[in-house]
N, CA, C, O and CB atoms as a CASP TS submission, in Angstrom:
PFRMAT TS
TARGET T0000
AUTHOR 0000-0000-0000
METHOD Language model
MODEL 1
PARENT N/A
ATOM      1  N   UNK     1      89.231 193.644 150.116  1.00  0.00           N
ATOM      2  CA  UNK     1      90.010 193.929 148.932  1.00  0.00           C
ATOM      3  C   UNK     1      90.067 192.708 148.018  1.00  0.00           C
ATOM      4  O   UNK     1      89.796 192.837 146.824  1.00  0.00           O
ATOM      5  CB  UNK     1      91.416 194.377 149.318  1.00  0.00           C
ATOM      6  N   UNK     2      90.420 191.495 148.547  1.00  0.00           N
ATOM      7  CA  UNK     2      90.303 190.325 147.855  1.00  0.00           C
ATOM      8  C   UNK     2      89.390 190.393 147.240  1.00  0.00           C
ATOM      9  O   UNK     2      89.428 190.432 146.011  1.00  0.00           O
ATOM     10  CB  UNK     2      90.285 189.297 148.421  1.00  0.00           C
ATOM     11  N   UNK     3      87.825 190.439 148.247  1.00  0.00           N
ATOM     12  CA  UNK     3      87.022 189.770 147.833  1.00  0.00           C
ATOM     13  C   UNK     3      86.301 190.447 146.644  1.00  0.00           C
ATOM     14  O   UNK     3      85.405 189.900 146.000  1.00  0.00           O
ATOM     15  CB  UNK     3      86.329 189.407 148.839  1.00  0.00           C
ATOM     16  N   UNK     4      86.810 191.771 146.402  1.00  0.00           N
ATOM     17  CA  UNK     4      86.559 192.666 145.077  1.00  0.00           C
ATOM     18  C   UNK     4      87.325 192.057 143.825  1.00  0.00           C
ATOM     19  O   UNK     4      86.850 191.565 142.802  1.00  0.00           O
ATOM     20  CB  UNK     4      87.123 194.278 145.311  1.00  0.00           C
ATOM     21  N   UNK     5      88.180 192.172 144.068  1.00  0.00           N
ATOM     22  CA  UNK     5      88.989 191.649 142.633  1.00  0.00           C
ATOM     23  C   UNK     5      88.384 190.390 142.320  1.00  0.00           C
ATOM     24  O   UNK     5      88.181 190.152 141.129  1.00  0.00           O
ATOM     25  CB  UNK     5      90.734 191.379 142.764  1.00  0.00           C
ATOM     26  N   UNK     6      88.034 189.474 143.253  1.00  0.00           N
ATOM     27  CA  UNK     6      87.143 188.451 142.541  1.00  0.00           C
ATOM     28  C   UNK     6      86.408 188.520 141.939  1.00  0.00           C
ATOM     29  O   UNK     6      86.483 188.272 140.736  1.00  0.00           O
ATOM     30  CB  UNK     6      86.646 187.841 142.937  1.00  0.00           C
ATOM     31  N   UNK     7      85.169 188.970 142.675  1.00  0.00           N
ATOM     32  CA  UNK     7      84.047 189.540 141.978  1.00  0.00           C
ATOM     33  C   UNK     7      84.127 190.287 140.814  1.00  0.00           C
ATOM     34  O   UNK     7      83.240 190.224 139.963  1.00  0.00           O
ATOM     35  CB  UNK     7      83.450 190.253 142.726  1.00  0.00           C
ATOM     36  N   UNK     8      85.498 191.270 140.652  1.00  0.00           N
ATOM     37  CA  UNK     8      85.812 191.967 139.186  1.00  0.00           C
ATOM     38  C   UNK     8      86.197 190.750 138.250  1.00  0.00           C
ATOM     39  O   UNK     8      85.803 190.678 137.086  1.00  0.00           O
ATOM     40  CB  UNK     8      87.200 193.179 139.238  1.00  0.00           C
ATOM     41  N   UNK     9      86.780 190.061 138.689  1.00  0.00           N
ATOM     42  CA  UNK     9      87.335 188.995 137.568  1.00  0.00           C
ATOM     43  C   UNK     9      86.459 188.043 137.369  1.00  0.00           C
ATOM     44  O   UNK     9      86.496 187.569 136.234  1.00  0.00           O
ATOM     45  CB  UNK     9      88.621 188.268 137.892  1.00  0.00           C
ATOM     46  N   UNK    10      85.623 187.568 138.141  1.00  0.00           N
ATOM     47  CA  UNK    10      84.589 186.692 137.701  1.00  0.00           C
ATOM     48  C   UNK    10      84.042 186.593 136.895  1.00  0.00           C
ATOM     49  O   UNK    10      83.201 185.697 136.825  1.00  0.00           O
ATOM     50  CB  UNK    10      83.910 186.593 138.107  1.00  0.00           C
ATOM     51  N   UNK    11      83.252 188.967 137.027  1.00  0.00           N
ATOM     52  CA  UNK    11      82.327 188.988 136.168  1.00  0.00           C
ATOM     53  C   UNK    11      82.955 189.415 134.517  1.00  0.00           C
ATOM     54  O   UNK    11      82.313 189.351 133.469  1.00  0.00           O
ATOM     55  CB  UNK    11      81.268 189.974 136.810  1.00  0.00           C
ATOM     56  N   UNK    12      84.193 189.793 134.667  1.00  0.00           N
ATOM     57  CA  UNK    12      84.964 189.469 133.579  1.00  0.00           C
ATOM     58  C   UNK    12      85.424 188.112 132.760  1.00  0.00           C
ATOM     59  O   UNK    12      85.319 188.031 131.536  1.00  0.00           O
ATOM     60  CB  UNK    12      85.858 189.942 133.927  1.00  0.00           C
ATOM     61  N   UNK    13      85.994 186.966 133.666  1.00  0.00           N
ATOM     62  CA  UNK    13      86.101 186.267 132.927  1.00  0.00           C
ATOM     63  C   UNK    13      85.280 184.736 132.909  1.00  0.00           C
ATOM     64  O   UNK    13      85.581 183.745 132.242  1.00  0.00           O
ATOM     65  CB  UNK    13      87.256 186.342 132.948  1.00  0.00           C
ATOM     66  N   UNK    14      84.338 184.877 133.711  1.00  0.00           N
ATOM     67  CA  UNK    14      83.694 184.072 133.728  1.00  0.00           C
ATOM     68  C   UNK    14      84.596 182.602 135.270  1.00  0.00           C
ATOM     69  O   UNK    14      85.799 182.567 135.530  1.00  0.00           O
ATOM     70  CB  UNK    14      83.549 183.823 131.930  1.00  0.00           C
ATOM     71  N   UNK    15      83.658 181.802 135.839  1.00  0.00           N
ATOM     72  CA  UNK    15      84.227 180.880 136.258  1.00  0.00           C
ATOM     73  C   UNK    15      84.863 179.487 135.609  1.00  0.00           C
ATOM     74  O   UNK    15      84.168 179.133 134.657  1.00  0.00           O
ATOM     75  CB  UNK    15      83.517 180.738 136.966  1.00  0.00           C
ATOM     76  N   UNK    16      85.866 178.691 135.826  1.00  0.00           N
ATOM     77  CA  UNK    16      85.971 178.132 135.450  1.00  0.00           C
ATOM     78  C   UNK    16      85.725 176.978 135.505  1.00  0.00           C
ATOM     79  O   UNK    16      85.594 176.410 136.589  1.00  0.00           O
ATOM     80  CB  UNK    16      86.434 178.387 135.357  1.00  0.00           C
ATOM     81  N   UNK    17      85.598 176.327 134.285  1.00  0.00           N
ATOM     82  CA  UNK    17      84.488 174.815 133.931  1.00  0.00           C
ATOM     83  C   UNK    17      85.671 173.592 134.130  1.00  0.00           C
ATOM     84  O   UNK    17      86.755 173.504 133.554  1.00  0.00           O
ATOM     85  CB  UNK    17      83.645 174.733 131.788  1.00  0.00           C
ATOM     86  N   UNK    18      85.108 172.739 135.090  1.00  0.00           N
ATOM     87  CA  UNK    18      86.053 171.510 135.293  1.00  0.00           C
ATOM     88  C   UNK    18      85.934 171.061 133.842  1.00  0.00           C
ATOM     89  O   UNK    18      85.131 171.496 133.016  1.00  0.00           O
ATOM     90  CB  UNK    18      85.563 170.268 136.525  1.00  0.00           C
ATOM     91  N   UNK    19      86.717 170.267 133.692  1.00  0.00           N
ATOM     92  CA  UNK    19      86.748 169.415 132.272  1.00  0.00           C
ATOM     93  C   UNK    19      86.393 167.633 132.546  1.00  0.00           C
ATOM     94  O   UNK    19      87.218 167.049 133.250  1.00  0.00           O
ATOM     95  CB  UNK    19      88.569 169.606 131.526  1.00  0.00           C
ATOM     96  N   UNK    20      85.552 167.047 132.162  1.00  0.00           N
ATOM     97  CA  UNK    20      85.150 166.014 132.380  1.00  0.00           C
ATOM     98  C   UNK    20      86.063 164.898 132.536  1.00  0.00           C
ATOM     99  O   UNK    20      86.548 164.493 131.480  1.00  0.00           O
ATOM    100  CB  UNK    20      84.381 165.879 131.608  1.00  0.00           C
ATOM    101  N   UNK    21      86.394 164.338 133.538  1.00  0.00           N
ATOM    102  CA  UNK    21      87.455 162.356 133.912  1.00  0.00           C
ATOM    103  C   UNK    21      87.253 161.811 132.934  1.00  0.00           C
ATOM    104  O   UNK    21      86.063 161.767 132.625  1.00  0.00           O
ATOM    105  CB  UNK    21      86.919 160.964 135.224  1.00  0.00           C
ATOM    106  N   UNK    22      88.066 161.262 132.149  1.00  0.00           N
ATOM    107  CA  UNK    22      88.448 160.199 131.680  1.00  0.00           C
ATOM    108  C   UNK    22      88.334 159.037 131.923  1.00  0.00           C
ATOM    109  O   UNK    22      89.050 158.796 132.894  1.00  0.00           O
ATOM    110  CB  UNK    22      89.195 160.246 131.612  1.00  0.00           C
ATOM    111  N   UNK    23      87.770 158.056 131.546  1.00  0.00           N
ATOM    112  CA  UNK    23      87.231 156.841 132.060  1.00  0.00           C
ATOM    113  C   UNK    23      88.687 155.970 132.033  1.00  0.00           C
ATOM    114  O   UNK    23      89.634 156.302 131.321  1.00  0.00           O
ATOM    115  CB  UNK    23      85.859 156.193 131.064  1.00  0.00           C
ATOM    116  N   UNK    24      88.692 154.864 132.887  1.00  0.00           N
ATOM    117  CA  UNK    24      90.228 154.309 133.108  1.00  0.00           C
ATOM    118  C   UNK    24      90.702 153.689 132.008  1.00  0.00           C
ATOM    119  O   UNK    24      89.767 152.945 131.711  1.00  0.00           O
ATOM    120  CB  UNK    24      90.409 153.284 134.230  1.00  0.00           C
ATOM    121  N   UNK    25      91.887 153.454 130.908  1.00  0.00           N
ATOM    122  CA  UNK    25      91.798 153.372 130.238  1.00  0.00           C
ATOM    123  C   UNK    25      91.610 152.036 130.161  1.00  0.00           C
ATOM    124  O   UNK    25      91.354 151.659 131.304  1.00  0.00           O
ATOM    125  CB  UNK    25      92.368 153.978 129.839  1.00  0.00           C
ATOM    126  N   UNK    26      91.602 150.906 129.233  1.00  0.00           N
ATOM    127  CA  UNK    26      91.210 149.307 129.018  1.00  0.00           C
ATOM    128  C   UNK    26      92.524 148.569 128.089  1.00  0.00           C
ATOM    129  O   UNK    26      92.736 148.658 126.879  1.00  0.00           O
ATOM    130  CB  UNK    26      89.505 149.173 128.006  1.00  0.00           C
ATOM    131  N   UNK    27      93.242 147.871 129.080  1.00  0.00           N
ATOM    132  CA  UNK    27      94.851 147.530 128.930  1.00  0.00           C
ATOM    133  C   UNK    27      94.123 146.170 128.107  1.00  0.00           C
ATOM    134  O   UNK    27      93.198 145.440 128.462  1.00  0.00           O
ATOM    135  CB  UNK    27      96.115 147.236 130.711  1.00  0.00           C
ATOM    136  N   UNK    28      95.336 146.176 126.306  1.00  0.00           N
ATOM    137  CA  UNK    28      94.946 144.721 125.743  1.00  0.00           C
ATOM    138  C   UNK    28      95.680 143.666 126.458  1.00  0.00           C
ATOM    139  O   UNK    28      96.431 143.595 127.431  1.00  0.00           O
ATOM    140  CB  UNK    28      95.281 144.544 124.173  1.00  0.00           C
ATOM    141  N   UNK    29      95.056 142.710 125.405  1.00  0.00           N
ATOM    142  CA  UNK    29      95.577 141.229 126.059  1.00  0.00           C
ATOM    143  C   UNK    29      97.018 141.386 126.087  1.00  0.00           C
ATOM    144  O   UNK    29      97.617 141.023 127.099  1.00  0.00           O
ATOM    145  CB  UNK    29      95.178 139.763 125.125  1.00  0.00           C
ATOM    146  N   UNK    30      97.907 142.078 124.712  1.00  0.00           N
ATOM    147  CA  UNK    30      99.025 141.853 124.406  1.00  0.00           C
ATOM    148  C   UNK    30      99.961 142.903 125.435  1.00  0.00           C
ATOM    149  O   UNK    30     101.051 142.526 125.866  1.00  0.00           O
ATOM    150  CB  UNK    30      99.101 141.995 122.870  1.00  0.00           C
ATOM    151  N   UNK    31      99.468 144.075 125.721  1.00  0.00           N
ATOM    152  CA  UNK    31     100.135 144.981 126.898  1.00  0.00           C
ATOM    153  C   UNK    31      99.873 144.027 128.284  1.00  0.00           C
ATOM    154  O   UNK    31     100.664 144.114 129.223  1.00  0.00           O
ATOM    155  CB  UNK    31      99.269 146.731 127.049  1.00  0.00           C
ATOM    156  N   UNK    32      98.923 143.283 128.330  1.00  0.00           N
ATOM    157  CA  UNK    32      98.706 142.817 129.775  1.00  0.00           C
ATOM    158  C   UNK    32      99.996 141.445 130.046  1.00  0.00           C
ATOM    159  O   UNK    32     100.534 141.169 131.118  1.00  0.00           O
ATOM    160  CB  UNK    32      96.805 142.173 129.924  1.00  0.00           C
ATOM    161  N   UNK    33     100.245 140.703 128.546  1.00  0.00           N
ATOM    162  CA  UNK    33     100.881 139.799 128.546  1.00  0.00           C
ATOM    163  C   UNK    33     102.462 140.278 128.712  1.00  0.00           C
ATOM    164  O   UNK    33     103.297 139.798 129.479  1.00  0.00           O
ATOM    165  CB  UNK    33     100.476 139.089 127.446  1.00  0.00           C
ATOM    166  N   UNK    34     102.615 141.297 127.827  1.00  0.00           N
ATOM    167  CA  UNK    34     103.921 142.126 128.485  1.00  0.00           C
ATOM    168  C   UNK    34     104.870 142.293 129.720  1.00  0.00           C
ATOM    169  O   UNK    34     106.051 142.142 130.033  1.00  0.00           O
ATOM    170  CB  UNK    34     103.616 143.083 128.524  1.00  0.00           C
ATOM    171  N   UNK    35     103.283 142.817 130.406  1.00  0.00           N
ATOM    172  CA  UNK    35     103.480 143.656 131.680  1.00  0.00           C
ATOM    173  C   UNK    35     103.976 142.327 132.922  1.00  0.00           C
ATOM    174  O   UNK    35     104.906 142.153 133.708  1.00  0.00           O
ATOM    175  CB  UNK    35     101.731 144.626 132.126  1.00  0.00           C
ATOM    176  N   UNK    36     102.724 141.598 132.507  1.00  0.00           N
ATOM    177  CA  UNK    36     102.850 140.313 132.685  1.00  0.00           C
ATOM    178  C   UNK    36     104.661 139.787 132.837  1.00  0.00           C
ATOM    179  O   UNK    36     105.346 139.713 133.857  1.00  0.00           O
ATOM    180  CB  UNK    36     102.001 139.689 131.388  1.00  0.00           C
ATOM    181  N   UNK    37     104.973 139.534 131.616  1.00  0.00           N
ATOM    182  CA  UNK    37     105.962 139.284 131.260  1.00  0.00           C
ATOM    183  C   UNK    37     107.156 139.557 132.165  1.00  0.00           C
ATOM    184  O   UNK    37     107.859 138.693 132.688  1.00  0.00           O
ATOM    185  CB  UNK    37     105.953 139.763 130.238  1.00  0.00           C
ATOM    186  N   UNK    38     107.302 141.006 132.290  1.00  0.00           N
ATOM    187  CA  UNK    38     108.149 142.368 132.933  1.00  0.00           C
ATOM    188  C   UNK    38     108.309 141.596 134.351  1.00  0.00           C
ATOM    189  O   UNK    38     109.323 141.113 134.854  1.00  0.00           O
ATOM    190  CB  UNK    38     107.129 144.199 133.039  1.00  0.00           C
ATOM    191  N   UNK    39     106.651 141.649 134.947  1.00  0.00           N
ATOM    192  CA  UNK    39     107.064 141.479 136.543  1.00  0.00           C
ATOM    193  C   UNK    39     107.398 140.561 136.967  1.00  0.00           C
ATOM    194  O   UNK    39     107.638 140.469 138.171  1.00  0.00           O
ATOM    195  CB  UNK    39     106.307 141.670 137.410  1.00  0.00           C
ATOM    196  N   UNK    40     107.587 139.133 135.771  1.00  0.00           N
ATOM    197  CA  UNK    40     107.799 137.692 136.186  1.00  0.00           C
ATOM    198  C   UNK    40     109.534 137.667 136.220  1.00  0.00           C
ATOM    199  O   UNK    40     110.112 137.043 137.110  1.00  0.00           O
ATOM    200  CB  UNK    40     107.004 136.471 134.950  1.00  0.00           C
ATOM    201  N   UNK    41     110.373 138.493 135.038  1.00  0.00           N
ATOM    202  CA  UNK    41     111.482 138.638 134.776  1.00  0.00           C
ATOM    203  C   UNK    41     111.914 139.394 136.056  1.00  0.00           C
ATOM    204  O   UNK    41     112.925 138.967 136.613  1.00  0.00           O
ATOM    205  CB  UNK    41     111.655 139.205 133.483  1.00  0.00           C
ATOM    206  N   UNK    42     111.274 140.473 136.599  1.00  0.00           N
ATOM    207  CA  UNK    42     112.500 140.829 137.901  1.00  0.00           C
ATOM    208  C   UNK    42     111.912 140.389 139.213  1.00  0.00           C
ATOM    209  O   UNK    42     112.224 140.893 140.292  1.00  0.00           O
ATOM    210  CB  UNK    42     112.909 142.652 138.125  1.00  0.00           C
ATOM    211  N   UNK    43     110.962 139.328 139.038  1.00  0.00           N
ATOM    212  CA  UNK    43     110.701 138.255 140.397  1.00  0.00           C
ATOM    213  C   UNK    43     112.176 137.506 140.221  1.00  0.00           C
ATOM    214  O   UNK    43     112.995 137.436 141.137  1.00  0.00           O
ATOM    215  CB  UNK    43     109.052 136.909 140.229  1.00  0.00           C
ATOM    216  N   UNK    44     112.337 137.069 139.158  1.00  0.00           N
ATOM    217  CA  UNK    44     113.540 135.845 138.565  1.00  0.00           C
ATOM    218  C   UNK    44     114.474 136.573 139.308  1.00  0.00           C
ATOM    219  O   UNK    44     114.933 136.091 140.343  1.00  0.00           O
ATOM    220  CB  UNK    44     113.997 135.598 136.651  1.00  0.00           C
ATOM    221  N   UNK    45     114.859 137.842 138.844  1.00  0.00           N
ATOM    222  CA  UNK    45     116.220 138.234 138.877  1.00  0.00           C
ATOM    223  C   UNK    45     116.345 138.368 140.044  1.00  0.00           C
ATOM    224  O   UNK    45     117.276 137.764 140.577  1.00  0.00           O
ATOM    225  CB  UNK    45     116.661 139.307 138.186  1.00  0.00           C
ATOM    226  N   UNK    46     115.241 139.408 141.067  1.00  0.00           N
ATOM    227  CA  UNK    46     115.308 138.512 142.935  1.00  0.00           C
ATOM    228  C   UNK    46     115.964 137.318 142.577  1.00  0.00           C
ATOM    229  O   UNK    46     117.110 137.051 142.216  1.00  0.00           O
ATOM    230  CB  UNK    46     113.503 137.922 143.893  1.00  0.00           C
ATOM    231  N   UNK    47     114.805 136.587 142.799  1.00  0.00           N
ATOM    232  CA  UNK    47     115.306 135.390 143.746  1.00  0.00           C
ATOM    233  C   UNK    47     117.024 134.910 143.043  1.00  0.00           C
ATOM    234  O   UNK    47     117.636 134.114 143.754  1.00  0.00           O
ATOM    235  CB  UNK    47     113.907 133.816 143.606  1.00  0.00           C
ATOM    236  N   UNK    48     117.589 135.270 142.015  1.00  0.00           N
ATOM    237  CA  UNK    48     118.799 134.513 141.370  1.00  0.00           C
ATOM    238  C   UNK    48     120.077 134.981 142.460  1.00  0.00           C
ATOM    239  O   UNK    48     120.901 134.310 143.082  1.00  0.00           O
ATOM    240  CB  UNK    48     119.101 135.079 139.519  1.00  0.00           C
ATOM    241  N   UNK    49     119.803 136.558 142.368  1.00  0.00           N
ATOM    242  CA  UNK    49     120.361 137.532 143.549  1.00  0.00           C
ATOM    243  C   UNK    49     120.515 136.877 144.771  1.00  0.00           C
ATOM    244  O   UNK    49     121.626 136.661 145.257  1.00  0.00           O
ATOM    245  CB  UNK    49     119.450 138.730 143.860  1.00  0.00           C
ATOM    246  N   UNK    50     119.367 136.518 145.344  1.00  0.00           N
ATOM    247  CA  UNK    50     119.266 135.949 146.774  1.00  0.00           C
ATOM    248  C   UNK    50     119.343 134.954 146.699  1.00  0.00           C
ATOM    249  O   UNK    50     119.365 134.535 147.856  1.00  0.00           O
ATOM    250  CB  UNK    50     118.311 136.104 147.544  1.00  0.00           C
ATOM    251  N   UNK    51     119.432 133.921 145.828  1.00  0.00           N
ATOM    252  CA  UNK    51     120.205 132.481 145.580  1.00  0.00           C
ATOM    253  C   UNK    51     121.099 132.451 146.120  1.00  0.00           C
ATOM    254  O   UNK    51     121.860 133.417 146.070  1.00  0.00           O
ATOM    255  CB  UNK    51     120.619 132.051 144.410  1.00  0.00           C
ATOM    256  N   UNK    52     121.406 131.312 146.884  1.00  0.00           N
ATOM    257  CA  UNK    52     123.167 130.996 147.153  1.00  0.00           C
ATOM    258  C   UNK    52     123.775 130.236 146.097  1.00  0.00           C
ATOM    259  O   UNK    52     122.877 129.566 145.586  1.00  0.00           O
ATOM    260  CB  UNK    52     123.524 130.049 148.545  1.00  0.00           C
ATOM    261  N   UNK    53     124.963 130.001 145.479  1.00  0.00           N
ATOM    262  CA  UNK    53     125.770 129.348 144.403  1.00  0.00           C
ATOM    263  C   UNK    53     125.567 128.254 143.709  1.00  0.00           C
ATOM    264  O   UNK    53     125.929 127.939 142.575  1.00  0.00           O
ATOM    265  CB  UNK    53     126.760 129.116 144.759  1.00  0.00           C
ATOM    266  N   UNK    54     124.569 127.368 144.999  1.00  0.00           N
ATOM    267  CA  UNK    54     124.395 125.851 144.265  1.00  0.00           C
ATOM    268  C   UNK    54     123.166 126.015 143.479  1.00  0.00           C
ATOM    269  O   UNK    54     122.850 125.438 142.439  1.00  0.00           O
ATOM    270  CB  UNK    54     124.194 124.454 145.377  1.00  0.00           C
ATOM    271  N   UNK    55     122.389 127.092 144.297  1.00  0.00           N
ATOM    272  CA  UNK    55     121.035 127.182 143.791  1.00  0.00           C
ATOM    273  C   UNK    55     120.712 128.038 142.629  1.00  0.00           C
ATOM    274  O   UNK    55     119.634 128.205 142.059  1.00  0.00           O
ATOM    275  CB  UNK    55     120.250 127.592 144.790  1.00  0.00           C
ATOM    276  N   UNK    56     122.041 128.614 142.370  1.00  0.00           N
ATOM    277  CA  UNK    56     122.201 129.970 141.029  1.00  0.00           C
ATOM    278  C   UNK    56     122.284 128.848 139.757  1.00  0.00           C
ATOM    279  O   UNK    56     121.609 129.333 138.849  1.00  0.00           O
ATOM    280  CB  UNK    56     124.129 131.293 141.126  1.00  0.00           C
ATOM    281  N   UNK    57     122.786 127.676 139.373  1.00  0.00           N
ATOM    282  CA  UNK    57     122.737 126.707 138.518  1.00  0.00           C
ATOM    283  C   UNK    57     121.224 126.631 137.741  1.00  0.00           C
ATOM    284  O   UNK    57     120.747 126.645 136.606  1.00  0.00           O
ATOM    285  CB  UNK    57     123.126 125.465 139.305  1.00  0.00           C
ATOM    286  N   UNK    58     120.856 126.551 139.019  1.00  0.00           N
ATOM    287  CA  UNK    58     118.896 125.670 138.562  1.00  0.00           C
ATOM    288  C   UNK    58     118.096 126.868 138.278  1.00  0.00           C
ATOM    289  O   UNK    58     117.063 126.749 137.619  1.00  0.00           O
ATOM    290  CB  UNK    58     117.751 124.634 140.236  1.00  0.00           C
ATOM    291  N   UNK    59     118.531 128.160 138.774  1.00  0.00           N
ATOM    292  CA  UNK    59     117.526 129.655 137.842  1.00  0.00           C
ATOM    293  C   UNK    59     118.311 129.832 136.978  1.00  0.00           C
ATOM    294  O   UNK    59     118.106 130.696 136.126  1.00  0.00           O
ATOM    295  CB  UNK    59     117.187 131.340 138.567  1.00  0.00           C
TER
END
């Protein structure tokens, strides 16, 4: 039974066509310097967190 309705719909609507990948996209200097930016700021904010009191002064 399945394997009819396939075959009806196939030859009705045809199979369907993958659509071609996208190549990865190519991050600029200025998004990279950003991003950059981003992951250096909540390394900081760790370690300030896990600082003890004397050492919260000097971050």
């Amino acid at each position: 039974m399945t394997g009819l309705i396939y075959t009806v719909s196939k030859e009705r609507f045809g199979l369907a066509e993958k659509k071609p990948e996208k190549p990865a996209l190519i991050i600029n200097r200025r998004q990279r310097l950003i991003k950059q930016t981003r992951k250096e700021l909540t390394s900081v904010k760790r370690q300030y967190r896990k600082a003890k009191e004397e050492e919260k002064v000097g971050l």
